[in-house]
N, C-alpha and C positions, 0 to 999 in steps of 0.2 A: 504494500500500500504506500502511496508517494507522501509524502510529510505535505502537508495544503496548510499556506498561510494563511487564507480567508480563513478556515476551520480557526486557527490558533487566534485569532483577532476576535473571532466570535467567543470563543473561551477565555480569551484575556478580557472581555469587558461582563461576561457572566461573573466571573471571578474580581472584577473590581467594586461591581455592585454589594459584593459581601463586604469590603474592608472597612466598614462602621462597625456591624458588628461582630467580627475581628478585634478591631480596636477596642470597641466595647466590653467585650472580655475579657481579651487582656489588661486594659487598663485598669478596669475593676480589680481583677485579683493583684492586678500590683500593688494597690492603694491599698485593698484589705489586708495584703501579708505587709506593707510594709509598715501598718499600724501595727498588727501582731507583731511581727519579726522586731519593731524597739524595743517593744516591752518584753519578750523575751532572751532577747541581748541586754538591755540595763539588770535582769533579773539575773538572768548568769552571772555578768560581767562583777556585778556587784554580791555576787553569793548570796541572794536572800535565802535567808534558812529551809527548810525543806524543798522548797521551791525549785530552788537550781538545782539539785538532783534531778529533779521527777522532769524539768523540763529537758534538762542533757539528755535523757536516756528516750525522751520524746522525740526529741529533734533527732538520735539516731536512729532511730527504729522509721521512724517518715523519710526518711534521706535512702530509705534499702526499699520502700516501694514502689514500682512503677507507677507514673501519671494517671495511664489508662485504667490500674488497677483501682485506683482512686476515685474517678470518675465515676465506673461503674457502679462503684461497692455505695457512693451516694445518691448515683442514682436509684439503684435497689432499695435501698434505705427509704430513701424518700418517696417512692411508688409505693412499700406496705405502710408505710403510717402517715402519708397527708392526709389522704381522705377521712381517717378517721379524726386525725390532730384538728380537722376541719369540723367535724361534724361535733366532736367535743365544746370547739371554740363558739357553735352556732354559726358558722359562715357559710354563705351558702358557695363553693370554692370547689374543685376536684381538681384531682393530679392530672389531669386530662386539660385543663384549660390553662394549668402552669407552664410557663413560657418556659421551656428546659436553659437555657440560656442561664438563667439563675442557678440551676443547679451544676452546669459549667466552671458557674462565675467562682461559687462554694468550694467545689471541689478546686478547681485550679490554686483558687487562697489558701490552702495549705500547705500543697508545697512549694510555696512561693513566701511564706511565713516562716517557714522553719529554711528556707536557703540566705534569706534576705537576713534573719537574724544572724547566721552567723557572720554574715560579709560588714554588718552592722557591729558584732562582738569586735573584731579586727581594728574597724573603725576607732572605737571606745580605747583600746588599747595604743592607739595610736596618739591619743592626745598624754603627753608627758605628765610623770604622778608628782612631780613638780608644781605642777596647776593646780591641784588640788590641793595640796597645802598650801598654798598661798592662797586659795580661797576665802579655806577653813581659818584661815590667819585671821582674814580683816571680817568674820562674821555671816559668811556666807551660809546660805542651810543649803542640805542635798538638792532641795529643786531648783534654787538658785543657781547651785554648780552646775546643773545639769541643762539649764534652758540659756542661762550667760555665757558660758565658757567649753562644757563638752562639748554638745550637740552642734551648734553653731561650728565645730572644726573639722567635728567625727564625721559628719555629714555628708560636707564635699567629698572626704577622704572616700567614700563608700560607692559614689558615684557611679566609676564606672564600672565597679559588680554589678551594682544597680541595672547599667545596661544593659548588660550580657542578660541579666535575669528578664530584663523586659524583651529583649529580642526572642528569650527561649519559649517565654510566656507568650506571645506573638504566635510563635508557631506550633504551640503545644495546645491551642487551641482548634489545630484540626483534627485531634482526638475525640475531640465534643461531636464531632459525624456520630460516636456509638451512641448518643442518645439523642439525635435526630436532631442537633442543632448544624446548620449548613453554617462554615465560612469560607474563606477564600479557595480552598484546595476542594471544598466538596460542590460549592460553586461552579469550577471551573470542569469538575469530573462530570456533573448529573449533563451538561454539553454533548460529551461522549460516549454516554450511553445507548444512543443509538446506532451512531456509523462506529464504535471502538476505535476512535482517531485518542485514543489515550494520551501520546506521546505528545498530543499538540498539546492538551490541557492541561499536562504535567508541565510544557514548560511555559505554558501562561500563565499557572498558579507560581511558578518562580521566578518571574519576573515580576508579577505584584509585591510577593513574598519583597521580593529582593527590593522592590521601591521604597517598601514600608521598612526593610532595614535601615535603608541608608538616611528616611525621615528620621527615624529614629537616631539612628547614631550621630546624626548631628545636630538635634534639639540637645543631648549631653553631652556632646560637645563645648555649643554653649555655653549651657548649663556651669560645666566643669571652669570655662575661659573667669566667668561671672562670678563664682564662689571662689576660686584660686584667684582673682585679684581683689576681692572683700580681704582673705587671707593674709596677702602681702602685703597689706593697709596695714589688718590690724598687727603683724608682723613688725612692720615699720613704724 
């Protein structure tokens, strides 16, 4: 079968139509893990008593499961007890009318929570224990130290993990096809279903893919130019 450009044209704009909610998903689970992921980076970082135990051994045991295993295992979850969680609450709601997309969103914030902590942990140890006693010196409390002087350093430093995490979140979103959520790659395949011109649709979902990287990598880009010269301010 001869490789056909129209066909690929056709599948590259099937497949662009998806990149909101692409985006949508992964931005979501970025924001959700990287709320989680602070707080359990300051929790370690800082040993709070039983806590950073139980979360270390959380954060390992989620780091040894596949994505997709994840996905599913919430989606299952969520198919046997919405309906009823619904009919409890009196809503009138069914697992049927829920936009799976949310349960995407869920599952992806996990492990995107427990990666983003640790690239966040790294961060934390990066700002010198020198700052901290001179905090403590002139009367500083721990949220003080941590919203004045850590967070504000540790932040930039995390950056571009942060990236990497957002690009993989990006593409780990076309695992969301096993619960009937379409984005850019499954956009670009349901084209192909008919004539089995696959190859074209494979490579118009990587040229989307590939657009949406390079936005990416250069909004933290950026990002990194604009926090790294806050830095050598307050450096200076």
């Amino acid at each position: 079968m001869d490789f056909s450009l129209m066909f690929m044209l056709t599948a590259l704009k099937a497949a662009a139509v998806r990149v909101p909610i692409t985006l949508a998903i992964a931005g979501s689970a970025l924001i959700i893990g990287a709320l989680f992921g602070i707080l359990i980076a300051l929790a370690r970082f800082f040993r709070v008593r039983f806590l950073a135990p139980v979360l270390k051994w959380t954060v390992t045991i989620v780091k040894g499961i596949p994505v997709i295993l994840i996905i599913i295992a919430i989606y299952i979850i969520t198919a046997d007890h919405f309906n009823n969680m619904m009919e409890y609450l009196g809503i009138d709601f069914t697992f049927r009318n829920l936009n799976k997309a949310i349960i995407a969103i869920v599952a992806l914030s996990i492990p995107a929570a427990v990666g983003l902590s640790e690239a966040f942990r790294g961060a934390l140890a990066s700002v010198g224990k020198g700052q901290y006693d001179a905090a403590y010196s002139v009367g500083h409390t721990h949220l003080q130290l941590l919203w004045r002087i850590v967070l504000p350093q540790a932040l930039p430093v995390s950056l571009p993990t942060v990236c990497g995490y957002s690009l993989g979140l990006t593409k780990a979103v076309s695992l969301a096809s096993m619960i009937t959520v379409l984005d850019v790659l499954n956009g670009a395949l349901q084209t192909a279903n008919g004539n089995y011109r696959y190859l074209e649709a494979y490579l118009a979902a990587a040229i989307v893919y590939w657009m949406i990287c390079v936005v990416i990598e250069n909004t933290f880009t950026v990002l990194e130019r604009h926090f790294g010269g806050k830095l050598r301010e307050i450096a200076g």
